[in-house]
C-alpha positions in Angstrom: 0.0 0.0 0.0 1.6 3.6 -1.0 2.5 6.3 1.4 -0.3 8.8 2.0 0.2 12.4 0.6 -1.2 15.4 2.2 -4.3 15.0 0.4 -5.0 12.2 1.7 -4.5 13.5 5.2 -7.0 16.1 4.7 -9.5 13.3 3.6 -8.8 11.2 6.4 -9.4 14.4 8.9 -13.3 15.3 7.0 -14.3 11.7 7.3 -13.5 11.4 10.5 -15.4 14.9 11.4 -17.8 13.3 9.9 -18.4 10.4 11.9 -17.5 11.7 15.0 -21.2 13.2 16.1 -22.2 9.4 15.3 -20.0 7.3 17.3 -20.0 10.2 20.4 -22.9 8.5 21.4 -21.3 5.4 22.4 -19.9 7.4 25.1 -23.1 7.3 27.3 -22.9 3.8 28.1 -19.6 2.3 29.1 -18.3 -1.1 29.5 -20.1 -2.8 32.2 -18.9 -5.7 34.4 -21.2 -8.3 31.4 -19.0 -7.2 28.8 -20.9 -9.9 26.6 -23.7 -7.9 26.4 -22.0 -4.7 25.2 -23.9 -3.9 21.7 -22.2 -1.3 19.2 -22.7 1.4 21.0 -24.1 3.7 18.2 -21.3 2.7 16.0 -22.3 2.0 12.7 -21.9 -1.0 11.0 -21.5 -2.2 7.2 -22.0 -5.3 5.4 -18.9 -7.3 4.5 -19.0 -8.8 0.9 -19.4 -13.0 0.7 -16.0 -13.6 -1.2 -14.5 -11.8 1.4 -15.9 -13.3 4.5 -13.0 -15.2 5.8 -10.2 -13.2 4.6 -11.4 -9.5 6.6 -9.1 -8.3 9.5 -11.3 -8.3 12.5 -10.0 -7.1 15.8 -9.2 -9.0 18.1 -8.8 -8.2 21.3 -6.5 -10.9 24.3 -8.3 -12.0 27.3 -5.6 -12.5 29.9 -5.4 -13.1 33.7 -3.8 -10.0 36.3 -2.3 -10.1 39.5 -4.5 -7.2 40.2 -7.3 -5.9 38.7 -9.3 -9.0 37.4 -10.6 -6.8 34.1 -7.2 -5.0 33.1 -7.9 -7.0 29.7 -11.1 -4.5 29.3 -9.6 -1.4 29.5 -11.2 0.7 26.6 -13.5 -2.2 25.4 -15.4 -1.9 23.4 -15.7 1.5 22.7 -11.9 1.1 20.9 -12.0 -2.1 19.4 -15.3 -0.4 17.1 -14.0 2.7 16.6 -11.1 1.3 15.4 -12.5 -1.0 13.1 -14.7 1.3 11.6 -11.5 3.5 10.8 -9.8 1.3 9.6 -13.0 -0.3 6.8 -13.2 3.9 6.3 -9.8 5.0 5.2 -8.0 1.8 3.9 -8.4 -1.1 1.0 -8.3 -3.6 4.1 -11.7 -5.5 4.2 -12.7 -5.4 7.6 -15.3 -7.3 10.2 -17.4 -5.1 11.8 -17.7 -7.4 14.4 -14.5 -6.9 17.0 -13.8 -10.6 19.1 -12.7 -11.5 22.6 -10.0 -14.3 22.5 -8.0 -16.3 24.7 -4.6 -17.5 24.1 -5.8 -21.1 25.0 -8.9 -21.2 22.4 -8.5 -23.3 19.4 -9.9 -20.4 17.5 -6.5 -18.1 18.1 -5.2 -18.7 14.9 -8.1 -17.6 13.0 -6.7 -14.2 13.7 -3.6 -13.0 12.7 -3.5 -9.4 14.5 -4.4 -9.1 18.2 -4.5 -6.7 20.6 -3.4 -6.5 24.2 -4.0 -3.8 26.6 -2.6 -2.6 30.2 -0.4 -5.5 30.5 1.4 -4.2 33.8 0.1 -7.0 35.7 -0.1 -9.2 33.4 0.7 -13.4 34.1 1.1 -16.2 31.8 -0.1 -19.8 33.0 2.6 -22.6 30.8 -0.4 -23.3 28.5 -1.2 -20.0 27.3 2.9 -18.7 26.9 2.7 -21.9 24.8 0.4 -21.0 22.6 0.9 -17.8 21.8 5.0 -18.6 20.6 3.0 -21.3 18.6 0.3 -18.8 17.5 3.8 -15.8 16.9 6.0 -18.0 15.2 3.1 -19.6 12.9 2.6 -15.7 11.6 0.4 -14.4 14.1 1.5 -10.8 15.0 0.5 -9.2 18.6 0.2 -5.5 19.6 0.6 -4.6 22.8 -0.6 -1.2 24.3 -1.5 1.4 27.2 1.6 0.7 30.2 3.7 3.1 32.1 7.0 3.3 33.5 9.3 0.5 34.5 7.1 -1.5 37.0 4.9 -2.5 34.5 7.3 -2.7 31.3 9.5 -5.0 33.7 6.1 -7.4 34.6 5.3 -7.7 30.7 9.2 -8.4 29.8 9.1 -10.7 32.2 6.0 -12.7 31.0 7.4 -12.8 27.7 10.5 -14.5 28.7 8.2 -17.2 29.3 7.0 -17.0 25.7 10.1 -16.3 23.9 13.3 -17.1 26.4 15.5 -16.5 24.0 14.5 -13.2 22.7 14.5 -10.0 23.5 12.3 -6.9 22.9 14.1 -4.4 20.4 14.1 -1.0 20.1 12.0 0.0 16.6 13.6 2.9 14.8 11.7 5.8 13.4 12.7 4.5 9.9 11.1 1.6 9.8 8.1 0.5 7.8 5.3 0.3 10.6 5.7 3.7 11.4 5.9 4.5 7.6 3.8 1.9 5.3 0.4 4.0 5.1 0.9 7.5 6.8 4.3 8.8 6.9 5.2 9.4 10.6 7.4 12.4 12.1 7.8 11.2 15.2 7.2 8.2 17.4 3.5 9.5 18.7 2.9 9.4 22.4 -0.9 9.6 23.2 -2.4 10.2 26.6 -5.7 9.7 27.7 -8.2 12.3 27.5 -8.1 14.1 31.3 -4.4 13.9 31.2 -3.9 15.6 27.9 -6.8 18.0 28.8 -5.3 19.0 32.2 -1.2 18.9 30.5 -2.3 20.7 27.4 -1.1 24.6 29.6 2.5 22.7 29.9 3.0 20.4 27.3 2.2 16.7 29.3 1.1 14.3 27.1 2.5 11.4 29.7 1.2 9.5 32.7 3.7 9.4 35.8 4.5 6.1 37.2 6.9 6.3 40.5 10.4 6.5 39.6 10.2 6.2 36.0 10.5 8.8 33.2 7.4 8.2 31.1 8.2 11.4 29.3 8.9 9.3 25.7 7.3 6.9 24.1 8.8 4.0 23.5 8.4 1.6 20.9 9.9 -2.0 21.0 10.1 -5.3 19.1 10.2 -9.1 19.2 11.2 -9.8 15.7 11.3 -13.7 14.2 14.5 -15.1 12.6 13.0 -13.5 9.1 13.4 -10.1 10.7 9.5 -9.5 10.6 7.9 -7.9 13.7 5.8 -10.5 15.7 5.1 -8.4 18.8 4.7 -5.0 18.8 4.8 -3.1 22.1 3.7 0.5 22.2 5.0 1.7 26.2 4.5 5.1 27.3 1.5 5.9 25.4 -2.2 4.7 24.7 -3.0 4.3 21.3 -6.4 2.5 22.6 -7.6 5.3 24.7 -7.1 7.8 21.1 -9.4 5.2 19.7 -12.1 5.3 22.5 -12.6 8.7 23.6 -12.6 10.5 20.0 -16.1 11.9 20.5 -15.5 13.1 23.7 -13.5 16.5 23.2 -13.1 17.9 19.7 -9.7 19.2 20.7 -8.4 15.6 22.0 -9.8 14.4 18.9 -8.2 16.3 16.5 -4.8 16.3 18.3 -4.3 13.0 19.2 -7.0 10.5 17.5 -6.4 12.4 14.1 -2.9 13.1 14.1 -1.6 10.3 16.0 -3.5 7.5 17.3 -5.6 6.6 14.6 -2.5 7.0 12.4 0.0 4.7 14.2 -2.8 1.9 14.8 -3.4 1.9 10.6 0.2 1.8 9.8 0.7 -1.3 12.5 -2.7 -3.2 11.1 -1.4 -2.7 8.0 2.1 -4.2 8.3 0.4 -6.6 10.3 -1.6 -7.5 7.5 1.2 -7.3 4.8 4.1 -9.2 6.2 
């Protein structure tokens, strides 16, 4: 897929203006506690053409276990996951499911996905079976994204988990130059995106970071488990919240324009894509 061109920016910003009074509604009614029986939310849906039933990217989000807070797996949902996914249908050739799913690593059905996504991992704890599957599920193609953590508590917890996955990798750092931050929209900078009452209370002094206790969460940082081919299998997105950008787009016009537009909606395209196309 070709770079984007400033056109194309400017199309990507009126389309999403133009959905945002639609999926704002969403907003009213949060996740609740029987997140099976969270509907759309006012997010529109589409229809997705037969030949292309079983070939669409859907979204697919990990249901893991936490030492603390039982629902860290929930964070955002499902407000993200459809907001995403309606993006992503909008502004790309990718055929997409309307439908975002809840997987486990254990479930047979894993592999019938090749992107997910995991969220707030800072407590995160694999049980043997599950760190099994998923180096199965990574090293048979599957990529995973990994997003919204802070500081070095919770880096160190998830680093630590994936030792038990891959013992005999470790996490790289991803330069600017490479082709997930390039492959749709041509990126500037590594983005760091807060959540909305952060970035609404930093905007007077330039915070776009949450503080963790004795870290500097000042920077994104971007990082890498890479197979033996040199293609990216897990992709960890630290210091920022990509799935927040996603969620809370029709809640402030300003946070959506400066962070959903520019940055969040952005980087998550470019890493579906390369996710999709390597």
């Amino acid at each position: 897929m070709s770079r984007w061109t400033r056109p194309r920016w400017i199309m990507l910003f009126c389309l999403l203006i133009l959905g945002m009074a639609t999926i704002a509604t969403g907003y009213q009614r949060r996740w609740r506690q029987d997140w099976q029986s969270v509907g759309r939310q006012g997010v529109p849906t589409w229809e997705v053409e037969k030949p292309f039933a079983k070939d669409v990217f859907t979204f697919a989000r990990v249901k893991y276990n936490s030492r603390g807070y039982r629902d860290r797996w929930a964070i955002d949902f499902r407000d993200s996951d459809l907001n995403f996914s309606l993006r992503l249908q909008q502004m790309t050739t990718i055929k997409v499911n309307p439908e975002p799913v809840v997987v486990e690593l254990t479930d047979p059905k894993l592999f019938d996905y090749p992107f997910l996504y995991m969220i707030e991992p800072g407590e995160l704890f694999f049980a043997p079976e599950e760190a099994k599957a998923l180096r199965q599920y990574l090293l048979n193609g599957g990529f995973l994204m990994v997003d919204d953590f802070w500081g070095d508590e919770e880096y160190n917890n998830f680093a630590n988990e994936m030792k038990l996955v891959f013992p005999e990798l470790e996490p790289e750092v991803v330069p600017l130059e490479h082709d997930i931050f390039q492959c749709v929209y041509p990126l500037q900078e590594k983005p760091q995106i807060p959540s909305v009452g952060i970035a609404q209370r930093g905007a007077p002094y330039g915070i776009t970071w949450e503080s963790r206790y004795g870290s500097d969460t000042s920077k994104a940082n971007y990082r890498a488990i890479y197979d033996k081919s040199g293609r990216i299998m897990v992709f960890i997105c630290h210091n920022t919240d990509l799935g927040d950008g996603w969620e809370r787009e029709g809640d402030d016009p300003w946070y959506f324009e400066n962070f959903s537009v520019k940055k969040a909606y952005p980087m998550g395209i470019n890493i579906a894509t390369y996710a999709m196309t390597h």
